[in-house]
N, C-alpha and C positions, 0 to 999 in steps of 0.2 A: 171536850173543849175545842171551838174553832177560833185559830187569829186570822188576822188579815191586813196585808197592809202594801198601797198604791204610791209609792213614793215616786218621784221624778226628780232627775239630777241632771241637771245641766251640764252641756260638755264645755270644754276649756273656751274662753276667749279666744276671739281671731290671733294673730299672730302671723309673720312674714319671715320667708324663708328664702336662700338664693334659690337663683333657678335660673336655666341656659338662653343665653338669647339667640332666638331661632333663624337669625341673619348672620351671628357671627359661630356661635355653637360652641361659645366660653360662659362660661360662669360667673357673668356679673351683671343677672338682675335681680329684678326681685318679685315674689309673688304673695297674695296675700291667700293666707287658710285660716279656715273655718271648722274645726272639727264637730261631728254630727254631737246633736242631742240624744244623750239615753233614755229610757222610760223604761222601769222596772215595776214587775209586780210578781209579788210574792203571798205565800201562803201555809201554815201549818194546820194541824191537827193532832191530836193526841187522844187516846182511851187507853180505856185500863178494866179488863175483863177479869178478874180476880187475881191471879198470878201473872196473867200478861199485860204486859205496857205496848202499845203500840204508839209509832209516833209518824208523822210523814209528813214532808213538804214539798216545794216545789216553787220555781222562778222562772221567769219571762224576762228577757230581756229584747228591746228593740231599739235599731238608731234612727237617727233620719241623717240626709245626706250629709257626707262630707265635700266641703265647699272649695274651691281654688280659684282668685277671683271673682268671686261670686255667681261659679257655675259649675254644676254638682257633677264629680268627678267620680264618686263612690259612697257604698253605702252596703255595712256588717251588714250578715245575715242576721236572720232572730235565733236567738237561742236560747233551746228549755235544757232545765234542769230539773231532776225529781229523784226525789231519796225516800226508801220509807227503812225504819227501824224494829225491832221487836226484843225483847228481853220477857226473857219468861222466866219465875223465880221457881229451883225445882223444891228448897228447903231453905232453912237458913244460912247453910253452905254451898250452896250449888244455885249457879241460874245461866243462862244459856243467851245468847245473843246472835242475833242474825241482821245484814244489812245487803239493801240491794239498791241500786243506784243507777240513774241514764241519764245523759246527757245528750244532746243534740246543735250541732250549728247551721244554721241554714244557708242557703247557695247566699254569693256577695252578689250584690250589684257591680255592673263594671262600664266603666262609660264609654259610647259604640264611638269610632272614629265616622262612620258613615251615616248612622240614624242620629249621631249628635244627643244621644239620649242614656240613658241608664240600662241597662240589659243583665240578666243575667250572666253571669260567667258558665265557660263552658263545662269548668265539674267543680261539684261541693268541693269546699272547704275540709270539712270532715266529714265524719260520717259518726251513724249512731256507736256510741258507748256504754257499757253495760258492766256493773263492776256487783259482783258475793260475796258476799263473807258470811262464816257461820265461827262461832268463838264459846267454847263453853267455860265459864270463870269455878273458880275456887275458893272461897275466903278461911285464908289461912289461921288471918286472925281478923278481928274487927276493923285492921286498918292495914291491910297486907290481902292485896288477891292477886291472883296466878292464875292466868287463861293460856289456852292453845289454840290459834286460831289459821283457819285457811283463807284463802281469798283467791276469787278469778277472776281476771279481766279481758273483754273480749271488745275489740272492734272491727267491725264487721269489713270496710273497705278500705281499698287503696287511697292514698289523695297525694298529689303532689303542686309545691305553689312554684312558678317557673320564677318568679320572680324573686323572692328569698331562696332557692336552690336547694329546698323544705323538703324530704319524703317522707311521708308519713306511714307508714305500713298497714295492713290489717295482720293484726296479731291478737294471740290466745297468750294469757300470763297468768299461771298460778304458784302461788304461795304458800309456804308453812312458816309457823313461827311462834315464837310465846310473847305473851303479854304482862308487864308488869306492872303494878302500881300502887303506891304502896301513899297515904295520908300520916304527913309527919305529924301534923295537929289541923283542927279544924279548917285552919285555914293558907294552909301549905301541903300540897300532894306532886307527886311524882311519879312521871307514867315512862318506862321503858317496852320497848319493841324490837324485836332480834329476828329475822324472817331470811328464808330461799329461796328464790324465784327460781321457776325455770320459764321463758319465753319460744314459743313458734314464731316465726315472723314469715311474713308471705312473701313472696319476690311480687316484683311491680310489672308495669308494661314499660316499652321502651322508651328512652326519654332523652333529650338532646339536654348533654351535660356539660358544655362550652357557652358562656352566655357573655355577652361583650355589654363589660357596664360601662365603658366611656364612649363621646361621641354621641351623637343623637341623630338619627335613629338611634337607640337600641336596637340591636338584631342579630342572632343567630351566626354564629360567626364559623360554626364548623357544623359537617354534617355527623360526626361521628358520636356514635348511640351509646346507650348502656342499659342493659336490661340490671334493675338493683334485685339482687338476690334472695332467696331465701336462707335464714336463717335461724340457726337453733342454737341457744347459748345459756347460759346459768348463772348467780350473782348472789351474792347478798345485802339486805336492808337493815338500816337501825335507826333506831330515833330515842335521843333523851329529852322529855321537857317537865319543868315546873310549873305549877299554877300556885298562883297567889292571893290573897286578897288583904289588900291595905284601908 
């Protein structure tokens, strides 16, 4: 069975915002924005080979500019997304599940002071993502099952946004932990999650960590640097939720 489906969603109505007047370099005027158009498309699939189910999808996302004035200032990168799934039944008690997942955000557009145009920035946004899990379940009873499952997750590079004062690390992160869920009646179930992470985190390159938000220009207001570190650290996750149907 293949679906498919091409939606488009419009971004927000213009809208006005203060903004500095560049004579006096106070805060009282006013400018008008435009936020970009989305265009989304997406895609499933699913099979079922005697005991295995596979299932897989996948999304596109793109913007078109963001407007100020009505002259394009910026403009998201594209971003994919794709998951594929597998559950293999070993008996009537036993089946096994495996999930692997990427993501991706594409470099932004950023608007040049001197070409007056749209340009890329000088580094991604992010960078690729990569998340496993493997989980084998139990059914305890017809409406009670018990997994144990792992997961990793890996991003491959550094990113940092100067602007939000954002670092993003490339880091390794895996996981253990059980699964619970348990169908009070047909139409009431309850899924618990209890996991330990351990995380790598990479140290960054140097990066100027003084940024002066008042006044305009904006600019760099101290030279003094900071390499962000690497780091090794440990946690724990949980999650309770219900599902319902009325």
């Amino acid at each position: 069975m293949w679906e498919r489906s091409v939606p488009h969603v419009m971004g927000l109505k213009s809208g006005t915002r203060e903004a500095v007047d560049l004579t006096t370099g106070i805060f009282d005027a006013m400018e008008r924005i435009k936020p970009g158009d989305t265009f989304t498309a997406n895609g499933t699939i699913t099979t079922a080979i005697q005991n295995l189910t596979i299932a897989g999808s996948f999304a596109y996302m793109a913007e078109t500019d963001l407007l100020q004035n009505g002259a394009p200032v910026g403009r998201k990168g594209n971003r994919f997304v794709a998951n594929a799934v597998a559950v293999y039944g070993i008996n009537d008690r036993w089946n096994f599940e495996g999930n692997l997942s990427w993501s991706y955000l594409g470099r932004d557009k950023v608007a040049d002071p001197v070409l007056g145009s749209l340009v890329d920035e000088l580094k991604n946004s992010n960078s690729n993502v990569f998340i496993l899990s493997a989980q084998p379940n139990y059914m305890v009873t017809n409406r009670f099952k018990v997994g144990v499952n792992y997961s990793l997750l890996y991003r491959n590079a550094n990113s940092y946004d100067a602007v939000q004062e954002q670092f993003v690390p490339a880091k390794l992160k895996r996981s253990a932990g059980i699964a619970l869920a348990y169908a009070a009646t047909d139409k009431l179930k309850f899924d618990f999650r209890l996991a330990h992470f351990w995380v790598v985190q990479q140290d960054g390159p140097f990066l100027p960590v003084e940024f002066q938000k008042f006044g305009f220009p904006a600019q760099f207001v101290s030279e003094r640097m900071l390499e962000p570190p690497g780091l090794h650290y440990t946690g724990w996750s949980g999650g309770l939720a219900a599902h319902g149907q009325f």
